[in-house]
C-alpha positions in Angstrom: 11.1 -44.6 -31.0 11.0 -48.2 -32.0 8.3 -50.4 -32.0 9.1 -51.7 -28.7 8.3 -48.6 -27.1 4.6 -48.8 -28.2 4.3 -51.9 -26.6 5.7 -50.9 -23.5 3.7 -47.4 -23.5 0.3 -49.7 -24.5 1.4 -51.7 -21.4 1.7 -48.8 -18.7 -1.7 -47.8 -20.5 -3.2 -51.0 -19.8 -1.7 -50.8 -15.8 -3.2 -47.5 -15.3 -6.7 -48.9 -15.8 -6.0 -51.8 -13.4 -4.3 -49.9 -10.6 -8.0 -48.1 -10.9 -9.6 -51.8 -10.4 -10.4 -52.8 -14.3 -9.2 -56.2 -15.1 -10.2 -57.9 -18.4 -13.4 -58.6 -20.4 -12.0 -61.4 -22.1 -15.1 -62.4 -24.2 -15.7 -59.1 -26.0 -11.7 -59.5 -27.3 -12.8 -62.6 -29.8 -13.1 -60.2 -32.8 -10.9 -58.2 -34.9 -11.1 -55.2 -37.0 -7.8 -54.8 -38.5 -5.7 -53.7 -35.5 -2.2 -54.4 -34.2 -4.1 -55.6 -30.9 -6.3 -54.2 -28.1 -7.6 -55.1 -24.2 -10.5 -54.7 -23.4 -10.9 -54.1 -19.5 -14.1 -53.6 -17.0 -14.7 -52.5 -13.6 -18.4 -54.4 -13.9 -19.9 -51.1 -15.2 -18.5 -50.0 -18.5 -16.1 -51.6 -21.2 -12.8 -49.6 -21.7 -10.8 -50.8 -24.7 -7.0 -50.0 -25.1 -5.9 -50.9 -28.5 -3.0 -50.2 -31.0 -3.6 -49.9 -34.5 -2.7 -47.9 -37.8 -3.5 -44.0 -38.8 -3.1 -42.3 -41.9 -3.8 -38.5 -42.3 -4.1 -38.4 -46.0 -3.3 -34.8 -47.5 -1.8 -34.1 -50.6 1.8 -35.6 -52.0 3.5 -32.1 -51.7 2.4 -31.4 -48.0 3.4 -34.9 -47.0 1.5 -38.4 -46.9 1.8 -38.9 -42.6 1.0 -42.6 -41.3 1.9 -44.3 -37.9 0.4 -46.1 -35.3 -1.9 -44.6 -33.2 -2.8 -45.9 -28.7 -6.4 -45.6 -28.6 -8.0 -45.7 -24.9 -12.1 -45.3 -25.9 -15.4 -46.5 -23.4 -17.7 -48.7 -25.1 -20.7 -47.2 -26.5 -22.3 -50.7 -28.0 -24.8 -52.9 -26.0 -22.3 -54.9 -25.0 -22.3 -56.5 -21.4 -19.7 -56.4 -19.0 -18.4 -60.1 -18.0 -20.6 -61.8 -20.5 -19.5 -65.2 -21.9 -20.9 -64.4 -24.9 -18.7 -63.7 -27.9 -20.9 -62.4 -30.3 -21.0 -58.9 -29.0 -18.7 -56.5 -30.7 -17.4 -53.5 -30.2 -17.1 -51.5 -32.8 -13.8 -48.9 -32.8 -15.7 -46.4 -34.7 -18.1 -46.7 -32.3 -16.2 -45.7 -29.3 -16.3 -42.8 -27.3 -12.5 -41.3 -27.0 -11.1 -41.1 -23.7 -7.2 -40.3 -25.3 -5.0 -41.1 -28.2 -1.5 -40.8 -29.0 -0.1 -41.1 -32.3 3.4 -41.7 -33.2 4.4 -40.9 -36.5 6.3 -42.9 -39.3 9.4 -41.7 -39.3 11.1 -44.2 -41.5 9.2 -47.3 -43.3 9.7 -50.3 -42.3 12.0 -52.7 -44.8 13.9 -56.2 -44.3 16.8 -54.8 -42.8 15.5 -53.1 -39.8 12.3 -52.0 -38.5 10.5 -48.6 -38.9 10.9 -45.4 -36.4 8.7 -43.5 -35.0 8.5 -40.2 -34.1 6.6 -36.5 -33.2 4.6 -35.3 -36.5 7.3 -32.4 -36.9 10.0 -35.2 -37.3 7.8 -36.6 -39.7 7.1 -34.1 -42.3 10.7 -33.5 -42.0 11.3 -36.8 -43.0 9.3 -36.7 -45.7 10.5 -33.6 -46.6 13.5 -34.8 -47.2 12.6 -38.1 -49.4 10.8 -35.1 -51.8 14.1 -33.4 -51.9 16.2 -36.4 -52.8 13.8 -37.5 -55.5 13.3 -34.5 -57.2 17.5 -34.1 -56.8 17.8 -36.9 -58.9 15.5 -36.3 -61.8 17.8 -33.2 -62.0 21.0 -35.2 -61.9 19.5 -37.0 -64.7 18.4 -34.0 -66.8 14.7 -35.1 -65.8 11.8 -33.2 -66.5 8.5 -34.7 -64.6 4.8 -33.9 -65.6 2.4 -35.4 -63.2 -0.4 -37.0 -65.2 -4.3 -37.3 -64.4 -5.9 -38.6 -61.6 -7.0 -41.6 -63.7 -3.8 -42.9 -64.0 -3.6 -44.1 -60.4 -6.6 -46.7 -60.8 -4.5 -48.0 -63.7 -1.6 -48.6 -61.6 -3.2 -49.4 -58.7 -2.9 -53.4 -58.4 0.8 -53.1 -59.3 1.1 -50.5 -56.3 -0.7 -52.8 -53.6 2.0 -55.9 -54.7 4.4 -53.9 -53.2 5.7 -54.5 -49.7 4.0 -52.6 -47.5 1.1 -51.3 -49.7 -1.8 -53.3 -50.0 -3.6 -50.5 -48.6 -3.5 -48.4 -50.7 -5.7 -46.2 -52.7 -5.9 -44.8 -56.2 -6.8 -41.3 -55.4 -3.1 -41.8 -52.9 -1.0 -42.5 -55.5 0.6 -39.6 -57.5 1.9 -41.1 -61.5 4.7 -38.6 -63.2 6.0 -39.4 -66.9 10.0 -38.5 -66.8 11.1 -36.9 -70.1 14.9 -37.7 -69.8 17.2 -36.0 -72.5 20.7 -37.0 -73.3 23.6 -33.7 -72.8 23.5 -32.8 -76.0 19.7 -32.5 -76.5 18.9 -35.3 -78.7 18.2 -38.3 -77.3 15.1 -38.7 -75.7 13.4 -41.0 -73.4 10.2 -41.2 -71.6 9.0 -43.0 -68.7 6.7 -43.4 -66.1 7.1 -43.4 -62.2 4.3 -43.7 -59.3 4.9 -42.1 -56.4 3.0 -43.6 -53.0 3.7 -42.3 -49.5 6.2 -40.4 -50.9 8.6 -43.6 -52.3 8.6 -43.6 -56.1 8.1 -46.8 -58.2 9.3 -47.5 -62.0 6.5 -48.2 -63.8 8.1 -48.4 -66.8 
């Protein structure tokens, strides 16, 4: 599933609601709160928004980091009139009561060649599965051995973690920081560095 196909399945969304005679509260749409984009629609009674907008279900590195976008329907709960001029209302997303949502999972991140895919959460911890599997194959191609270090050490990598495409969201507690021991074949050379692993992509850190 591309990108495209939110849009279109926001759109049939949106329909639905005005084959039931909503059409749109244009004033209460003036603000913004950090989505991709939302309608909100009225029947002269109540305020439904439809909106579009990111997820994250944050659990540990080694049972998978799972982001995506996520379509929101949810009925205004704030004392907000319907076909008011006024823009100052808002409505608040965390204030909404939840009519549905549908989330579509990352299945591959997004980079300058092509777009990300989304998917069903089983295709994504697969996918992340996988990432795991080809990192940690490596550090045994190279003779790696990694020890994770303590929590701390995600603060002090932090800044250099949100300058990377893609990950000015992030947090220090979401960021995993491993120190490679790599030894030469014959056991005596020896060389130590540092990786940070976010969202399951690792970073040289030095």
């Amino acid at each position: 599933m591309t990108y495209a196909d939110i849009n279109k399945r926001f759109t049939e969304t949106v329909m639905e609601y005005i084959g039931k005679g909503y059409y749109f509260n244009v004033a209460s749409m003036s603000g913004h709160q950090g989505e991709d984009g939302k309608v909100d629609l009225t029947n002269g009674e109540e305020i439904i928004r439809v909106m579009v907008g990111d997820f994250t279900d944050n659990k540990s590195l080694f049972t998978g980091w799972l982001e995506g976008k996520e379509l929101l329907v949810g009925r205004c709960t704030d004392k907000v009139a319907p076909n008011s001029s006024s823009t100052w209302g808002t409505i608040w997303t965390d204030h909404l009561e939840v009519i549905s949502s549908e989330k579509f999972y990352s299945v591959s991140e997004r980079n300058h060649r092509q777009e990300a895919w989304y998917g069903s959460l089983e295709e994504a911890k697969a996918a992340h599965d996988m990432r795991m599997s080809r990192y940690i194959s490596l550090d045994e191609r190279r003779n790696l051995k990694s020890r994770p270090l303590g929590e701390k050490a995600g603060q002090i990598v932090l800044d250099y973690i949100r300058s990377q495409k893609g990950c000015k969201r992030a947090k220090a507690s979401d960021i995993k920081v491993v120190r490679r021991d790599s030894v030469s074949f014959d056991g005596k050379a020896r060389k130590i560095g540092y990786d940070a692993i976010y969202k399951g992509t690792a970073y040289r850190i030095a």
